[in-house]
C-alpha positions in Angstrom: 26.1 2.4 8.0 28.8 -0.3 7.6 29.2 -4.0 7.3 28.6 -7.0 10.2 31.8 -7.5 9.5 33.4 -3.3 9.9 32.1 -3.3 13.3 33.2 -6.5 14.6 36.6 -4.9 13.3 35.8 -1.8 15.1 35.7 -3.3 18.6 38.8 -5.7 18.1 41.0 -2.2 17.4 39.3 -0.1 19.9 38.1 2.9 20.5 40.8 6.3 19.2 38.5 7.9 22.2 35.5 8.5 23.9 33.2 11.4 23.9 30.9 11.3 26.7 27.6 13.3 27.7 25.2 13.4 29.9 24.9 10.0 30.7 26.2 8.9 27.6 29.3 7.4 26.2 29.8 7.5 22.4 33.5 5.8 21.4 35.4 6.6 17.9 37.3 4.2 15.9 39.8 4.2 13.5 38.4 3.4 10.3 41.4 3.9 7.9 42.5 6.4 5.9 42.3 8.8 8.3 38.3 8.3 8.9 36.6 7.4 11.8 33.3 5.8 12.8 31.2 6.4 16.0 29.0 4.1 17.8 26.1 4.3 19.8 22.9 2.7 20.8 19.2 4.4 20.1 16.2 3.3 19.4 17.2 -0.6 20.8 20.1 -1.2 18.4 23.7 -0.2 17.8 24.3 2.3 15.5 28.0 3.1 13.3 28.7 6.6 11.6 31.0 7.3 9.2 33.1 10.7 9.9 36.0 12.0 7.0 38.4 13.4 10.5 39.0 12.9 13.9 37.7 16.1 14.3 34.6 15.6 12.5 34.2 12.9 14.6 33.9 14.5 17.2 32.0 17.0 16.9 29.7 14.7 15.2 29.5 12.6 18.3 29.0 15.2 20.5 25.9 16.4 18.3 24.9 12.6 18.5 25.0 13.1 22.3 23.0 16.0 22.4 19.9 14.6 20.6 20.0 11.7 22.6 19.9 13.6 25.5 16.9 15.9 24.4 15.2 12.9 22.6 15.0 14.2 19.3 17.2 10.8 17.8 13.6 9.2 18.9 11.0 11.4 17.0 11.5 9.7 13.8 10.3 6.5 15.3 6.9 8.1 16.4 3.5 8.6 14.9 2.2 12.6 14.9 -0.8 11.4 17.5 1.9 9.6 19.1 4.4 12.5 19.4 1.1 15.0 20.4 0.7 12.1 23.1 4.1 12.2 24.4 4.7 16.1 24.8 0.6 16.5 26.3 2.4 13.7 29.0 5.7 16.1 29.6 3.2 19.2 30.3 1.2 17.6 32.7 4.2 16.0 34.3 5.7 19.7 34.5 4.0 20.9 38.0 5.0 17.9 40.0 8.6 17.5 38.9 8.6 14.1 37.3 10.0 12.9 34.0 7.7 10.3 32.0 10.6 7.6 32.1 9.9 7.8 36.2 6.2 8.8 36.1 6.1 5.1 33.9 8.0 3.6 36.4 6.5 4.1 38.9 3.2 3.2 37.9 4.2 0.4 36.6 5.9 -0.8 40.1 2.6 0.0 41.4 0.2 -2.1 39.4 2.6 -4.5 39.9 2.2 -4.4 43.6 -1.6 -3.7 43.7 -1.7 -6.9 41.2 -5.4 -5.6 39.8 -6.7 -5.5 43.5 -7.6 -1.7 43.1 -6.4 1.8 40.8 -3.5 3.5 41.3 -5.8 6.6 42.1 -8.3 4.5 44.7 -5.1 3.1 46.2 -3.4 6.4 46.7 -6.9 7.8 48.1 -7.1 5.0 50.6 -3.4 5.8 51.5 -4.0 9.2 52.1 -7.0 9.1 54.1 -5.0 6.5 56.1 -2.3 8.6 57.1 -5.2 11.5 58.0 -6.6 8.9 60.2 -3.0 8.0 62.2 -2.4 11.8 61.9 -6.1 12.3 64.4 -5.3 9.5 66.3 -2.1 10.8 67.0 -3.1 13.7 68.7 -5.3 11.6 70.8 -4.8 11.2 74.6 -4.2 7.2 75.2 -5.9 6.1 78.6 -6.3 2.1 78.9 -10.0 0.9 79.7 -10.2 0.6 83.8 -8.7 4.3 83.7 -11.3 5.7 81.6 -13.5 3.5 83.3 -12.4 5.4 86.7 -12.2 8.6 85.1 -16.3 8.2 84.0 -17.6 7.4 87.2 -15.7 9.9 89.1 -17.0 12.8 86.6 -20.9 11.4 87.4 -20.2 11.3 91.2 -22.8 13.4 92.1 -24.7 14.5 88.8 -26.8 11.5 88.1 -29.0 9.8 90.7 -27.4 6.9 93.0 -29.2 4.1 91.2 -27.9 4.9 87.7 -24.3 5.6 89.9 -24.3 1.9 90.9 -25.6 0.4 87.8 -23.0 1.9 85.5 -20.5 1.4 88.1 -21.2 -2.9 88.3 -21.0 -3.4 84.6 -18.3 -1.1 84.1 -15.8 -2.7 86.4 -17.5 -5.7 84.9 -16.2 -4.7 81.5 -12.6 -3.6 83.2 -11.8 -7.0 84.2 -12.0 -8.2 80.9 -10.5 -4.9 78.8 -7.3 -4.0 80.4 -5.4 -2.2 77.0 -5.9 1.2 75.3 -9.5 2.1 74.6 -8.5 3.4 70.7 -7.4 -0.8 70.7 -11.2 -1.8 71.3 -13.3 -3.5 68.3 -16.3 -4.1 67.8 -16.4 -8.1 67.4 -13.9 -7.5 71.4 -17.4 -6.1 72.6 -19.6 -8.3 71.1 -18.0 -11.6 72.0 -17.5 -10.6 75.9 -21.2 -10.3 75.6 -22.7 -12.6 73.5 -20.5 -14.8 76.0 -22.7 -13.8 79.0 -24.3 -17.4 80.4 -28.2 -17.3 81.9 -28.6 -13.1 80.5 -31.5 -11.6 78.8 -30.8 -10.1 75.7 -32.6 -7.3 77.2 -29.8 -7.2 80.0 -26.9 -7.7 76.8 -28.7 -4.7 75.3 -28.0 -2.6 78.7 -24.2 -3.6 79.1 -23.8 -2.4 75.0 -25.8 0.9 75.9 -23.4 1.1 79.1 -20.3 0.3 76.5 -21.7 3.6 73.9 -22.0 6.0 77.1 -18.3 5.3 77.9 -17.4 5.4 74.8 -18.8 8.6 74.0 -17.7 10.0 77.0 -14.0 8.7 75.8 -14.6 10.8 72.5 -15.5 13.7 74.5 -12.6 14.1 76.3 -10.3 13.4 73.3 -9.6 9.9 74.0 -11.2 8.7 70.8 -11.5 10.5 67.3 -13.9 13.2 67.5 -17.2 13.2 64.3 -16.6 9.4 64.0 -19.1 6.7 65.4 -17.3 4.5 68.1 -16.5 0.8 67.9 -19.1 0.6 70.6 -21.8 1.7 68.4 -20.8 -1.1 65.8 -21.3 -3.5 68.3 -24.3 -6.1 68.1 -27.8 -5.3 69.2 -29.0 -7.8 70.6 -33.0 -9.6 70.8 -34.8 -8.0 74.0 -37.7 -10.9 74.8 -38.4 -11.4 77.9 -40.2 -13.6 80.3 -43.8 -13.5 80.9 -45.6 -10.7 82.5 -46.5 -11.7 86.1 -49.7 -10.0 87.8 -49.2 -9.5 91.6 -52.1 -10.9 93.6 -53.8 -9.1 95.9 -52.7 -10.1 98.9 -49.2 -10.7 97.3 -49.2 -6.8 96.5 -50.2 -5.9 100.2 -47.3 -8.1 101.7 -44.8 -6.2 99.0 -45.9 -3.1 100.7 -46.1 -3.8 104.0 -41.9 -4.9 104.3 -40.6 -2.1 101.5 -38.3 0.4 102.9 -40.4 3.5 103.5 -38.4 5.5 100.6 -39.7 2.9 97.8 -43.7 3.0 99.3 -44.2 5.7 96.2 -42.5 4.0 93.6 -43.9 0.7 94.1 -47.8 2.3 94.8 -47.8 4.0 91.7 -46.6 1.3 89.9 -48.8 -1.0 91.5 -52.0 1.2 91.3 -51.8 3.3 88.6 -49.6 0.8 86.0 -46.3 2.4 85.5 -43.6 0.3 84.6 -40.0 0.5 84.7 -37.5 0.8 81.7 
């Protein structure tokens, strides 16, 4: 190695040539006398060799290439452990294609951006299972609310009895004035304000509009509008308390006017209820 002052002489004359490598540069000076130095970086600091020819030179500069290239210039500046460390790193970094220079780079650009909010691994696991999700919902069949809403109550037209016909039908179109986008764009907390916002309403009668909301909802999944083996965002939504008023008795005469003006068709409904103590649900 020379002198502060050989290499600032070195630069002022310039480089007799360059040899260059993969990726790296290594220029020779004249050093007088026919001898030449090269000069290269490694291990964070600039480095001068002293060759007896041109020739020398070079080859010896090209030799300098090669082990900076395969990293051997570098091995004296590691521990054994560290060294056992570094090639156990390579062989695992084999079957994905990555060097440790990149592998480190990347992870470090990561915990950069996760800033200690979560593992690399947890991080990558949430990503993944993100893109599964998109992939599903993908392959989903987007209808908007009042057409799934039209769709349900023309596939029970005629398989469920007229009264539970009607009552899905009124709080459906109920909920279809107020839901008009996709049904995948539903949550949860959409649901449970509409109905915690219902004025003068039993939570009994809240309860009956959510149960209306699952049936839909599970019809939706059923005919691969919503992901299929996942809970809908109507099943998240709020149960609510079911107290209602107190229990009225009918009177005697009271219960004989009731049946004396009911359409003919409810006279067994409301007898057995009346007589025998069956209630409604």
């Amino acid at each position: 190695m020379k002198s502060s002052l050989e290499d600032e002489n070195t630069k002022k004359r310039g480089p007799l040539e360059v040899i260059e490598g993969k990726n790296t540069r290594i220029p020779i000076y004249d050093a007088g006398g026919g001898k030449v130095i090269a000069a290269y970086y490694a291990e964070g600091k600039r480095k001068l060799v002293k060759f007896q020819t041109l020739e020398a030179g070079r080859k010896g500069a090209k030799s300098i290439i090669e082990n900076l290239t395969t990293g051997s210039a570098h091995v004296s500046a590691f521990t054994p452990k560290q060294t056992a460390a570094i090639h156990d790193a390579a062989d695992m970094l084999k079957p994905v294609g990555v060097t440790i220079t990149e592998a480190v780079r990347q992870f470090t650009e990561a915990q950069k951006i996760l800033a200690g909010r979560s593992s690399l691994l947890e991080a990558t696991r949430f990503y993944v299972r993100h893109l599964e999700d998109e992939q599903r919902r993908s392959a989903l069949e987007p209808i908007t609310f009042p057409k799934l809403v039209e769709k349900f109550l023309e596939a029970i037209k005629g398989e469920k009895s007229t009264r539970y016909e009607q009552d899905m039908s009124a709080k459906l179109k109920k909920a279809a004035k107020v839901f008009r986008g996709q049904i995948r764009e539903i949550r949860a907390d959409d649901i449970d304000t509409w109905i915690s916002g219902m004025k003068q309403t039993s939570g009994r009668t809240k309860n009956n509009y959510r149960v209306a909301l699952v049936t839909l909802f599970s019809f939706a999944r059923d005919k691969k509008h919503l992901p299929r083996g996942e809970k809908s965002e109507a099943e998240f939504a709020t149960r609510f308390g079911s107290k209602g008023g107190t229990i009225g008795i009918y009177s005697p005469e009271q219960f004989k006017i009731l049946l004396t003006n009911i359409e003919e068709r409810l006279l067994p409904f409301f007898a057995l209820g009346g007589f025998a103590g069956f209630r409604s649900v």
